[in-house]
N, C-alpha and C positions, 0 to 999 in steps of 0.2 A: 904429275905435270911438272915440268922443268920450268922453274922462274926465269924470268931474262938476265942477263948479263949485269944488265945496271938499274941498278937500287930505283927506284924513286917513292916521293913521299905520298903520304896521302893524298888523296884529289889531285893530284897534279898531272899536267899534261904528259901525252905518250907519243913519242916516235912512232910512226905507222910504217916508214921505211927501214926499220929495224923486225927484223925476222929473228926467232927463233928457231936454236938450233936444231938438225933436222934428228928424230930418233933414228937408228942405226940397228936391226934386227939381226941378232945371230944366228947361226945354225941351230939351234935348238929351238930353237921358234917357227923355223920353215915347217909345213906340213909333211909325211914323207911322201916319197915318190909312187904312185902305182904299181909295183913291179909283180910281175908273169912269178907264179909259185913254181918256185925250183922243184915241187914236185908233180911228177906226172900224171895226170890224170887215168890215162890210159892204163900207166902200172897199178895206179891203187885201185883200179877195178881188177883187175887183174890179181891182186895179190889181197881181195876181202875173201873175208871168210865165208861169206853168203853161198861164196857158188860151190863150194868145198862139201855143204850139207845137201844134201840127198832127201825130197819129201818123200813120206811114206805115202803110196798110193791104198795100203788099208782103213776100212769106216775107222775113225776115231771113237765114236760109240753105238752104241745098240738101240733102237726102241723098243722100249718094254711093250706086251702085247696080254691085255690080260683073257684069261682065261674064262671061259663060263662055270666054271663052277668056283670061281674067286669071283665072278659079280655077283651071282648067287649069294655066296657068305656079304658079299658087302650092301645087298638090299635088306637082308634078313636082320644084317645089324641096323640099318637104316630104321626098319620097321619097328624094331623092340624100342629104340630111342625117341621114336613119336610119340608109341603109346604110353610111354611114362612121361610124357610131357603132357599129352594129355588129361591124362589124369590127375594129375596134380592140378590145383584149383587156381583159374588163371583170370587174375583180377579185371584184366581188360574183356574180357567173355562179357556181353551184355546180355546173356541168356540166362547167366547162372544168378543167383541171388545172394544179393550184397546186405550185408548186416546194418548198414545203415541207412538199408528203404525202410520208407514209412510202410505200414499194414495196407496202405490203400493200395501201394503200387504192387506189391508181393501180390496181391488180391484184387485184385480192379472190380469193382461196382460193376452188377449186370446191367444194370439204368444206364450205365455209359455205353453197351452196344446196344442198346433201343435207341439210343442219342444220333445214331450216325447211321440209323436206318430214315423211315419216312418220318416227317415231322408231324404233328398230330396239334391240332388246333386247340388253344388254353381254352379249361374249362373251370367248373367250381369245385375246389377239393373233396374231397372224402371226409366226412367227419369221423369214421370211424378208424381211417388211413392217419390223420392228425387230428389228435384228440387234444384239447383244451380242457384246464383243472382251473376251478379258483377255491383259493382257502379262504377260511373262515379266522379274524383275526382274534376273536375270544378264545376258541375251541383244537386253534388248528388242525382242522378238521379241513382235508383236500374233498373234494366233491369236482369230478366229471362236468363240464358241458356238455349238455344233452341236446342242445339244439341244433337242426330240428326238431322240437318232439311230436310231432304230428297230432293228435287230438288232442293231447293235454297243454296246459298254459300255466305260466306261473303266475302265480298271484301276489300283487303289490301290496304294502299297506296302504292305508288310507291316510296317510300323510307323504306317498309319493305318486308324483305326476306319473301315469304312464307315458311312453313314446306316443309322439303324433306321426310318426313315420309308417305307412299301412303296412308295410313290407316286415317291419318290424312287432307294429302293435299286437300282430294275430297274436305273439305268442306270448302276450303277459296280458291280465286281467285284472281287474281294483276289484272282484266281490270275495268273499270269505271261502276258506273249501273247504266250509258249512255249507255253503249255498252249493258249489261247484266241487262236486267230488274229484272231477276231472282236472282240478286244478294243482299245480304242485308248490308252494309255498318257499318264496326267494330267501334264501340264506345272505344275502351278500348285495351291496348297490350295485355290481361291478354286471347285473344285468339290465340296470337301467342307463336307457344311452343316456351319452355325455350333452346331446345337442337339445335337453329335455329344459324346458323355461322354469322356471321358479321366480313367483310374484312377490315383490319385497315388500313388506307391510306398509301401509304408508300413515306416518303419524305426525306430529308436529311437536319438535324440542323447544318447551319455552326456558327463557336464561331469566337469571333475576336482573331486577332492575337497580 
């Protein structure tokens, strides 16, 4: 930016009818002119080398066409390269058996396809299908539940209540088997039910005075 002609100080008023001077552009600054190319269009197609080359009208290549007895060989290799893939043991196969099923799955319980046939209405188990043992805490002695035992009864001492439960009571007896040969003699309380009453002596504690 060109300063004006004459100085002034700070803040101080400016001539408005004072113009500065105008800039002055030289010929190297003008844009150049558009001018028509001194060469001719007409001759440089004329003189490219485009039209000088000659296409060849022969295929540039062939299509390969295979043969049947090369698809032959290439199924026969197809087939060898399956069956050794198949054979090799292929982890994702859910058919083949994995080292780290449990024995139940390698072997499925025949109870499971009774399970998903008809359903069959719950009944009272088997005693002899699940069998019951109680031991003897002296002798360790296992001894069999036998119950039902159908004629025979066990026989209580006479310092235990039998069951009042009818269902129950058939199969224990309080006489001797002295009296009742029929009787078989309880090794264990663990045949007298739980829900049996025991009468608590009744006395009276005198305290001193």
């Amino acid at each position: 930016m060109i300063s004006p002609s004459k100085k002034r100080t700070i803040l101080s008023s400016k001539n408005i009818n004072q113009k500065p001077r105008a800039v002055v552009k030289g010929n190297e600054l003008r844009s150049p002119s558009k001018r028509r190319s001194q060469i001719d269009t007409d001759y440089a197609l004329r003189r490219s080398p485009i039209k000088t080359i000659q296409i060849s009208k022969a295929a540039q290549f062939m299509l390969y066409e295979e043969t049947a007895e090369e698809r032959n060989i290439t199924i026969h290799r197809h087939n060898e390269i399956y069956n050794n893939n198949n054979s090799v043991s292929n982890e994702n196969n859910p058919s083949q058996v994995k080292e780290n099923l449990s024995p139940a799955k390698i072997c499925p319980d025949e109870r499971a396809f009774l399970r998903e046939g008809e359903r069959i209405a719950l009944k009272d188990l088997s005693v002899d299908e699940f069998k019951g043992y109680i031991q003897d805490p002296l002798t360790d002695e296992t001894i069999p539940l036998t119950l039902p035992l159908g004629d025979k009864k066990i026989s209580l001492p006479s310092f235990i209540t039998p069951p009042r439960n009818s269902k129950i009571s058939i199969f224990f007896t309080s006489k001797h088997q002295g009296q009742n040969p029929e009787t078989k003699i309880s090794r264990s309380t663990d045949d007298v039910s739980e829900k049996k009453v025991v009468r608590k002596l009744s006395f009276h504690v005198y305290e001193d005075e």
